[in-house]
BAKOLTOR-559522 format. One line per field, with one value per residue (C-alpha): residue number from 1; x, y, z. Coordinates in steps of 0.25 Angstrom, whole numbers, plus 5000, padded with zeros to 4 digits. Example, Ala and Ser with C-alpha at 12.3 -4.5 7.8 and 13.67 -1.06 7.14 Angstrom:
pos	[1; 2]
u	[5049; 5055]
v	[4982; 4996]
w	[5031; 5029]
END
This chain:
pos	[1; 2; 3; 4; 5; 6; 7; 8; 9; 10; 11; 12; 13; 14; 15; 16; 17; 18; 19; 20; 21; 22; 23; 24; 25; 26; 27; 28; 29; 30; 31; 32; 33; 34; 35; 36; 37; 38; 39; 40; 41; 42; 43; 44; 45; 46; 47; 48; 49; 50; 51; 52; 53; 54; 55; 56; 57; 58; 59; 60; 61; 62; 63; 64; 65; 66; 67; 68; 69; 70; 71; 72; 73; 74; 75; 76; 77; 78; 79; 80; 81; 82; 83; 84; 85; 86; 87; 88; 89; 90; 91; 92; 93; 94; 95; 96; 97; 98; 99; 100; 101; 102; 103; 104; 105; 106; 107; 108; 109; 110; 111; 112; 113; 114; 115; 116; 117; 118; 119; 120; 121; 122; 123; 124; 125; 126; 127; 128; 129; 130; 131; 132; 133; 134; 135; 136; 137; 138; 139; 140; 141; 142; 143; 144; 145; 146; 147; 148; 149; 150; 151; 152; 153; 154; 155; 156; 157; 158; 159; 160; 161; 162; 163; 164; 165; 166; 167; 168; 169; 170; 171; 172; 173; 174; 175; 176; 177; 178; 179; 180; 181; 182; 183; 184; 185; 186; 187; 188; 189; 190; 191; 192; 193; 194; 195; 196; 197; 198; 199; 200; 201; 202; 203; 204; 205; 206; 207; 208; 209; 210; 211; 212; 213; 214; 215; 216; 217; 218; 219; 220; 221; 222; 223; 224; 225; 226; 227; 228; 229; 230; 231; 232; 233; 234; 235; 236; 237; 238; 239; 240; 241; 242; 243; 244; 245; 246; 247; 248; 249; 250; 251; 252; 253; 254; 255; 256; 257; 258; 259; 260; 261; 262; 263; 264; 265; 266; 267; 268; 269; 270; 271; 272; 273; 274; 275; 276; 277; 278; 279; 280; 281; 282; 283; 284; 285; 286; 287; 288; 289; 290; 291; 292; 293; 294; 295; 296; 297; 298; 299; 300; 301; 302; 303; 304; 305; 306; 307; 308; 309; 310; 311; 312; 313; 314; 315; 316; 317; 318; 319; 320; 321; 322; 323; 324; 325; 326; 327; 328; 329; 330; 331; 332; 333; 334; 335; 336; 337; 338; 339; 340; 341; 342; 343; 344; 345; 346; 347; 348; 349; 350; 351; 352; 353; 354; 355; 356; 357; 358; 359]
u	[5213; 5205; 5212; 5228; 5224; 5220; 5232; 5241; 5234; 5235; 5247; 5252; 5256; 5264; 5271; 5274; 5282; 5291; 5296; 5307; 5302; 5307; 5297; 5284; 5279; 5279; 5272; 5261; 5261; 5257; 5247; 5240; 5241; 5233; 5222; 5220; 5217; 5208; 5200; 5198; 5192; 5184; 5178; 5176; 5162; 5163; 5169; 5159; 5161; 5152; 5162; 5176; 5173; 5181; 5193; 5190; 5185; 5186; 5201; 5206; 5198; 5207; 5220; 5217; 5214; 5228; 5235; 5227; 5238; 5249; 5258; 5258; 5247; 5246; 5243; 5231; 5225; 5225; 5219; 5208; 5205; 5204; 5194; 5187; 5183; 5181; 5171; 5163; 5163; 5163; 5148; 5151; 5166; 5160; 5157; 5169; 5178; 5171; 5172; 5188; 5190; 5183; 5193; 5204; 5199; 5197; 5211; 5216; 5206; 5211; 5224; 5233; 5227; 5235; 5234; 5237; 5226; 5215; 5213; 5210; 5201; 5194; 5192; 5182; 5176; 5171; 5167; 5160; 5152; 5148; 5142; 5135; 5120; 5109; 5106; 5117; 5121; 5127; 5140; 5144; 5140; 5148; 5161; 5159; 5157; 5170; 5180; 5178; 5176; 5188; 5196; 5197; 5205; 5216; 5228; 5232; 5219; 5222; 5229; 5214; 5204; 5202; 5195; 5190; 5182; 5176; 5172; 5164; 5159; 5151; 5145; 5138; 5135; 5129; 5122; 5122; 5118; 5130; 5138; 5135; 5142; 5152; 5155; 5153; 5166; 5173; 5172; 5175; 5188; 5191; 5208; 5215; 5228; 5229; 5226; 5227; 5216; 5207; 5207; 5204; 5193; 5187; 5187; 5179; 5169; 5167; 5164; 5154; 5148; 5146; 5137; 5130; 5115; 5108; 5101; 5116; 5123; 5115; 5120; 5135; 5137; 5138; 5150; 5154; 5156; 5163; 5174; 5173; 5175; 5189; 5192; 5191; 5197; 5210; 5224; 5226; 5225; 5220; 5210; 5205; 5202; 5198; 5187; 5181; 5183; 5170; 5163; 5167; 5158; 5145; 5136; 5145; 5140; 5126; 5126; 5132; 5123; 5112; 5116; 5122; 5117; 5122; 5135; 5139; 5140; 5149; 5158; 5158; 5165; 5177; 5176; 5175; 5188; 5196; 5196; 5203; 5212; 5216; 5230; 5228; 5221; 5216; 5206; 5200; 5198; 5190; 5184; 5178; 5174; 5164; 5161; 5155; 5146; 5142; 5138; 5128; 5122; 5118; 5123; 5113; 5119; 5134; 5133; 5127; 5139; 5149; 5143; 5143; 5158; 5163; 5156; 5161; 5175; 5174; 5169; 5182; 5191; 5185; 5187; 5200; 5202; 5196; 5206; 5218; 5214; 5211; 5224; 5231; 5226; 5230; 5243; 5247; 5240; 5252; 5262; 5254; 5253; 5267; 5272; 5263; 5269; 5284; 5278; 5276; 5264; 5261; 5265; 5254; 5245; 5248; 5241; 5229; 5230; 5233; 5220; 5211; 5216; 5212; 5200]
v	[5036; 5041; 5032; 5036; 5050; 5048; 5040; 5051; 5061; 5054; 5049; 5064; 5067; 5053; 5057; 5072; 5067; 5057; 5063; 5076; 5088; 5094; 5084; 5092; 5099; 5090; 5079; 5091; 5092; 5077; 5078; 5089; 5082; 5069; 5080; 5084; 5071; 5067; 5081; 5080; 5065; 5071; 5080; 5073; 5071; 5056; 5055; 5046; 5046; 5032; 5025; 5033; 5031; 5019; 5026; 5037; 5032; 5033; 5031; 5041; 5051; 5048; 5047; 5061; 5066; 5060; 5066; 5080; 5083; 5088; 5099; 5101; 5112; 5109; 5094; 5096; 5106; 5095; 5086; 5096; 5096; 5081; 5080; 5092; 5086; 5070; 5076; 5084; 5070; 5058; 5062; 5048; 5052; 5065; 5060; 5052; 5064; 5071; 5061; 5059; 5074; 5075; 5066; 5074; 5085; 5079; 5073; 5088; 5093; 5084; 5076; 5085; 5100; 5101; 5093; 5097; 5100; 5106; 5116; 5109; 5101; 5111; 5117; 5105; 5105; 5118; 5114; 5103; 5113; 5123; 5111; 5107; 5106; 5109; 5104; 5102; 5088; 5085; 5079; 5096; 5102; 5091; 5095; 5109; 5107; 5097; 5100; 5113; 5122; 5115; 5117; 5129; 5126; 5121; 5129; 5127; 5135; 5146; 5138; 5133; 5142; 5149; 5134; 5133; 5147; 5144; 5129; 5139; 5147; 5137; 5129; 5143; 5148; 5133; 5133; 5145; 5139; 5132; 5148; 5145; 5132; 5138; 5152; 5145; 5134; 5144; 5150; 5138; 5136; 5152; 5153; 5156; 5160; 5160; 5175; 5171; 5159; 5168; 5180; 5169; 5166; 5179; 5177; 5166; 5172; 5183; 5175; 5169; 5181; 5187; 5174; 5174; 5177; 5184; 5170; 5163; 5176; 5176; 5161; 5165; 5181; 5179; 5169; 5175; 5189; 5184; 5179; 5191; 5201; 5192; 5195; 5210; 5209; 5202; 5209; 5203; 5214; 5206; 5197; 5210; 5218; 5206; 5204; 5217; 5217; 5209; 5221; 5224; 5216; 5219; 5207; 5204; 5219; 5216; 5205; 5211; 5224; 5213; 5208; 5219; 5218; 5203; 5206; 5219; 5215; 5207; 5216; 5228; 5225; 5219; 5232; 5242; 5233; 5235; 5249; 5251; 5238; 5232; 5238; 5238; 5251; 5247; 5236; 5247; 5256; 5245; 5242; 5257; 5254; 5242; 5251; 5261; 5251; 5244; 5259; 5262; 5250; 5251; 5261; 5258; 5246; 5252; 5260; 5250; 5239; 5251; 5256; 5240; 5238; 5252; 5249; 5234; 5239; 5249; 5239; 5230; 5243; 5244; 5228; 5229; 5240; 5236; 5221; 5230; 5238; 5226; 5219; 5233; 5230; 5217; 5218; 5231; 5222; 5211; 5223; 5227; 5216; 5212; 5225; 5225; 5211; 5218; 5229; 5216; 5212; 5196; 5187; 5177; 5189; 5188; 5175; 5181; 5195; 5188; 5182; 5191; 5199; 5187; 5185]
w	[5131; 5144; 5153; 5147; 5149; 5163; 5167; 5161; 5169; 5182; 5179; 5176; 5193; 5193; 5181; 5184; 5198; 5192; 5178; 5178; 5181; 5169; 5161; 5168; 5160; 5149; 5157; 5162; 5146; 5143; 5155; 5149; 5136; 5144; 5151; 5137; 5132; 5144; 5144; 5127; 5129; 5141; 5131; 5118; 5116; 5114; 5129; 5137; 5152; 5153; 5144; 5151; 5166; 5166; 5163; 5173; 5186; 5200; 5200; 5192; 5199; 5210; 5203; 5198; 5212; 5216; 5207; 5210; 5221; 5210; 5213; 5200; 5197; 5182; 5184; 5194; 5186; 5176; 5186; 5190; 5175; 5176; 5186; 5183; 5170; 5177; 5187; 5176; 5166; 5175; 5183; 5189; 5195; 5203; 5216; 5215; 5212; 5222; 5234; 5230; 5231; 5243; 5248; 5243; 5250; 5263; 5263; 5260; 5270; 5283; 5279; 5269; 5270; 5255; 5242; 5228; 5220; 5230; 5224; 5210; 5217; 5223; 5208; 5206; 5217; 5212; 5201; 5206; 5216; 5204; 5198; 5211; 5210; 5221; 5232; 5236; 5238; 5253; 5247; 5241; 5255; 5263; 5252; 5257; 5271; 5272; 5262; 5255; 5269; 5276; 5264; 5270; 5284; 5274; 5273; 5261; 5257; 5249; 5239; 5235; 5242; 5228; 5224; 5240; 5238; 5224; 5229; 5241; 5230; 5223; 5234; 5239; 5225; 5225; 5238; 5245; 5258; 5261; 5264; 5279; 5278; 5270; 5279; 5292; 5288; 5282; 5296; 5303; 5295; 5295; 5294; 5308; 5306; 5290; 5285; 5271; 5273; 5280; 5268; 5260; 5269; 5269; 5254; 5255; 5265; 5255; 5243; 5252; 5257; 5243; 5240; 5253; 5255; 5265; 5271; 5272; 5277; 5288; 5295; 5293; 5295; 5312; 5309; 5298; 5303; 5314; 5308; 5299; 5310; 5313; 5300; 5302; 5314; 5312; 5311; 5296; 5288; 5276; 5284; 5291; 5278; 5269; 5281; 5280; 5264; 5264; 5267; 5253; 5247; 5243; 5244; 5258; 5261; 5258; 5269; 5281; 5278; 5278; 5291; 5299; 5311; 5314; 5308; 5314; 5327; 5324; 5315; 5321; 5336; 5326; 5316; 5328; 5334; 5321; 5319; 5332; 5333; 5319; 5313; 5299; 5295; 5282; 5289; 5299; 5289; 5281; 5294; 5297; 5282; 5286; 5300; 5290; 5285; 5294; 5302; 5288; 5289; 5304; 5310; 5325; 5325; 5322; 5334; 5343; 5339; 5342; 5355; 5360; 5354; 5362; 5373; 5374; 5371; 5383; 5392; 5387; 5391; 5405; 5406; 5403; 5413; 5424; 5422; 5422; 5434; 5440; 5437; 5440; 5454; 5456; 5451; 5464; 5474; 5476; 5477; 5490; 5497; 5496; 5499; 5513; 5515; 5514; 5524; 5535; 5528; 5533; 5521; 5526; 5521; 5507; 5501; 5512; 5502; 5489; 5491; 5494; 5482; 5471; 5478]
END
């Protein structure tokens, strides 16, 4: 009985390609008909997994995998409860699952960049982390470190970011000392041209914030705040003002008050910038919003960070006029020595006059 069951469901994809369309939905009926077999023999209380690892082994693992990369949504969701319920029964089959959907990733990672069914993988692979026990074993942090963080670099990623973000979510709720890990690839991977990637970005940087301690903040606020000011900076409306909606958030609030004086410099030249430069006024009104702030937190250090920017800019004002006066002069300097060559000037004269002036 096992065996039939798991021949009709891996047989399912095959038979869905090859049968009249207009017989679909009664094929997704008998499939559901042959999960509903298989998942009430998983569950009966005289099922043994020592007498029915025969019938499911290593191959169907992979047939099931295979047949992951449907178009049809209703037969991977049937799939995903497949394996979801193999991984939890078959202790034997997990690092075997696990090593054959690394495998899948990686192929998605470096050869494909899209695949059918990702995002239903990705549903374990949370499942499998939430049910991670500590320490860690090298085999988890080597999974995030090579497949979960360049996940994101995809383009294809907001079609499963939702499962990307939660599979983030456990491993720091897990092991809060992989958030420099995780922050510092995020930021390596950070979207360049893609404003819908990098709102989702920010999204994920503020999950993380909210979950981060003073200890780990620390290693990851100068990088971080960085690519922050960017944010604030950018001429995307929406990027601009999600960026400084992270001031919105209490727990994020209670680190940057905790460690103002690092990351104030770096924000303020950009916020001071903004007020006079961005076009949307909706961002540099939230922006003399966060000015506010940081002014009641310190306000010594507010008015030594503005005197240094207003002088800078000043000193970047007379640069820039002394070069144009400069230029000015160089350009009325050739009209004069051709016009005293007209008036019987010496023509040999003029490489002689030409020189002196670039030297």
């Amino acid at each position: 009985m096992m065996s039939y069951t798991f021949d009709e469901i891996v047989a399912s994809r095959g038979y869905l390609d090859f049968i009249p369309k207009n017989d679909n939905d009664s094929s997704l009926a008998e499939l559901q008909i042959a999960y509903d077999i298989f998942f009430r023999v998983l569950d009966t209380p005289e099922f043994r997994v020592t007498t029915e690892k025969r019938e499911i082994d290593q191959q169907i693992i992979v047939r099931l995998l295979e047949k992951l990369n449907s178009k049809d949504p209703q037969v991977r969701e049937f799939l995903h409860s497949v394996l979801r319920r193999i991984y939890v029964k078959f202790v034997g089959l997990r690092s075997f699952i696990r090593k054959e959907m690394n495998n899948k990733f990686y192929r998605f990672l470096y050869e494909t960049e899209f695949m059918d069914g990702i995002g239903e993988l990705l549903d374990i692979v949370v499942e499998i982390i939430r049910g991670l026990r500590l320490p860690l074993k090298p085999e988890f942090k080597l999974f995030l470190e090579k497949i979960i963080i360049p996940m994101h670099k995809v383009k294809e990623l907001p079609l499963y970011h939702t499962q990307l973000r939660l599979c983030i979510t456990e491993y720091l709720d897990k092991y809060p000392l992989l958030t420099e890990t995780v922050v510092l690839g995020l930021l390596k991977f950070w979207p360049k041209t893609s404003t819908e990637k990098e709102a989702l970005f920010l999204d994920e940087i503020e999950d993380i914030l909210a979950k981060t301690v003073q200890e780990e903040f620390k290693k990851i606020q100068v990088p971080l705040f960085r690519q922050i000011a960017k944010c604030v900076s950018s001429t995307s409306f929406p990027i601009a003002e999600r960026a400084l909606y992270l001031w919105g958030n209490s727990k994020i609030t209670v680190l940057i008050v905790s460690n103002h004086e690092v990351i104030m410099p770096i924000m303020l030249p950009t916020l001071f910038r903004v007020t006079k430069d961005h076009w949307n006024r909706d961002v540099v009104a939230i922006v003399f919003t966060v000015l506010k702030m940081f002014l009641r937190i310190n306000k010594r250090l507010f008015n030594t960070l503005s005197f240094e920017y207003k002088a800078e800019k000043a000193k970047e004002k007379k640069l820039k006029r002394e070069h144009e006066e400069r230029w000015n002069k160089k350009e009325k300097l050739p009209s004069k020595r051709f016009r005293s060559i007209s008036e019987g000037g010496k023509p040999n004269s003029l490489k002689a006059n030409i020189a002196s002036q670039i030297k």
